[in-house]
N, C-alpha and C positions, 0 to 999 in steps of 0.2 A: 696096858689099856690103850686102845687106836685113838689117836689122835681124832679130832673135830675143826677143820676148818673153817668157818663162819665167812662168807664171803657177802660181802653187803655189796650191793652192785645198784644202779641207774643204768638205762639201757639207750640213756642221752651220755652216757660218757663213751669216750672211744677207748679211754687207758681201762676202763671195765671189759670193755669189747678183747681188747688185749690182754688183759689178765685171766679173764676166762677161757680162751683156748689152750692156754699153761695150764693153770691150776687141776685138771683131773690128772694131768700126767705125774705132777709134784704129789697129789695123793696116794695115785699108785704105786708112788716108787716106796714111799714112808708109812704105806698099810690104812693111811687117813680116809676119810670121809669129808664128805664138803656139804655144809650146808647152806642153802643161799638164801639171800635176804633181802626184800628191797627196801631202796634208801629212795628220798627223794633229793638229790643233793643241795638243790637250790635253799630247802627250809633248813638240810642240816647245815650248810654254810653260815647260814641266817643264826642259828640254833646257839654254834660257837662261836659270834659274836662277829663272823667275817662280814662285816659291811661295803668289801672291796665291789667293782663293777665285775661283769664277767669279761673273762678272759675275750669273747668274742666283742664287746665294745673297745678292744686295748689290740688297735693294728698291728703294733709290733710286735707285742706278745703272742697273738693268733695266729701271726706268720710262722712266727717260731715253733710254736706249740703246732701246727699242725705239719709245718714240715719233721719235726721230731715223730710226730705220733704215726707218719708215712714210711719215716727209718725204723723204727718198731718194726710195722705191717711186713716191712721189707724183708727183716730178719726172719720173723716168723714164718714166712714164707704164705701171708695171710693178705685178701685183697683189703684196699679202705675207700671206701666212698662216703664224701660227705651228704649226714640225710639231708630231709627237703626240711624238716622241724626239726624242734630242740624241746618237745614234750611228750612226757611215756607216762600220763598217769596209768591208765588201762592196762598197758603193757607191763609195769612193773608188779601192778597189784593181780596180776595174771601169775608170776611166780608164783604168790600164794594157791589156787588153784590147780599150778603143777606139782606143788610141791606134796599137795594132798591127794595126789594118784602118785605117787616116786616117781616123777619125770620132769623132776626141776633142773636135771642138767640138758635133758633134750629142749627143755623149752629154751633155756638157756642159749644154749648152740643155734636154734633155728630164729629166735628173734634177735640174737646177736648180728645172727648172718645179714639178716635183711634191712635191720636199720644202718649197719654200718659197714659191709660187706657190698651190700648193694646198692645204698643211698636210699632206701625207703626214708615216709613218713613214718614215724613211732606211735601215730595214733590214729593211724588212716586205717579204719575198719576193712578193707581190703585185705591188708599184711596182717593186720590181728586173725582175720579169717584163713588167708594162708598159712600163717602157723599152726595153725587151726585142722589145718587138711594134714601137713606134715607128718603133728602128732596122733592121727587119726581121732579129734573130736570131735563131739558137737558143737557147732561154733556159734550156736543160739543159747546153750547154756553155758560157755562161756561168757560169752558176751554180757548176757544177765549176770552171771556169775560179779566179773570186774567193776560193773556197774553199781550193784547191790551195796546196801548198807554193812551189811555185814564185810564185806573185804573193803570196803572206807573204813571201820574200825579196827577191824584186825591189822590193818598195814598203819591206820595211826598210831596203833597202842606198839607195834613193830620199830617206828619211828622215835617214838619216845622212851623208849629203850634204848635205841643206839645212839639217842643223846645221853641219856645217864651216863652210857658206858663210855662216853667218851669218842665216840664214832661222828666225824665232823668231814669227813668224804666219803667219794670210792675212786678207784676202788679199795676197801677193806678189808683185810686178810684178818680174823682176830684166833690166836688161840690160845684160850682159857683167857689170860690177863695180859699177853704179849698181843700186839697189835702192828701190823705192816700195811701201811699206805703208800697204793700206786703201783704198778706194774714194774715199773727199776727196782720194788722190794722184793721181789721173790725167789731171786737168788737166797736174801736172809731170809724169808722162811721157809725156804727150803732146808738150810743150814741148820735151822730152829729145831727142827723137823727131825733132820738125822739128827742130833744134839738129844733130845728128848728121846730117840727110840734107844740111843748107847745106853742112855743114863737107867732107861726102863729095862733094855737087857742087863744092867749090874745090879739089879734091883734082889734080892736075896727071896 
């Protein structure tokens, strides 16, 4: 049976931005499938009890943390520009939307690019529209679309699932009951990955 990748992403994170240009290649090699999700990290922080400040009020840490997440981009051979904001509600609850025409890894790739590839705003109706043109939609039922009642509840009730289960960032690799948080884990699940397909080939 193909594996299910579960990737819980914010598209205010840069180590998600990171992890997603990996992860379709790690599924192709392992026969997997990826399904994305979004989180809103701030609440699930809140959620698992982390009452710490963010990383961006802590100088030392943000230095660090963003010169690391520059050596990433580097490796991967990916640009990184800091955006102008640090909030995707729209944009997150926009996956839900792609995900219901099969195009949540396009949407994925073209909003990744822009908020953090380019240094976009994550909420500036502009860029939401440009992704918009990309994946050739409408970008008035969109728009209604992310705004609407209905995808406020559908990504709460999204939210509150990935608190039961345990989902307290991103980005979030989950499959079945193993879980890998952060883009330095994907080495193991990759590992996970071939581990699982051996065990499923000795399968009788």
């Amino acid at each position: 049976m193909a594996a299910t990748i579960v990737f819980w992403l914010d598209f205010i994170s840069p180590f998600a931005y990171l992890a997603n240009s990996r992860l379709p290649g790690i599924a192709q090699r392992h026969g997997a499938s990826i399904e994305y999700r979004p989180l809103d990290v701030q609440r699930a922080k809140l959620a698992a009890g982390n009452f710490a400040p963010s990383t961006r009020s802590m100088p030392d840490k943000a230095r660090f943390i963003r010169r690391d997440r520059l050596e990433w981009a580097q490796r991967y051979g990916l640009p990184m520009t800091d955006p102008k904001a640090f909030r995707a509600p729209r944009l997150n609850r926009g996956v839900l939307y792609a995900a219901d025409r099969s195009q949540a890894r396009a949407y994925a790739n073209a909003a990744f690019h822009r908020v953090w590839g380019l240094g976009g705003d994550p909420d500036d109706e502009a860029l939401l529209r440009d992704v918009c043109v990309q994946l050739q939609w409408d970008a008035g039922d969109y728009l209604a679309y992310v705004a609407s009642a209905e995808a406020h509840e559908r990504h709460e009730q999204m939210q509150k699932q990935a608190w039961r289960d345990g989902v307290f960032g991103v980005p979030m690799m989950t499959v079945g009951e193993e879980m890998f948080w952060g883009n330095d884990r994907l080495d193991f699940l990759e590992e996970y990955l071939a581990a699982l397909s051996a065990w499923e080939g000795e399968r009788p």
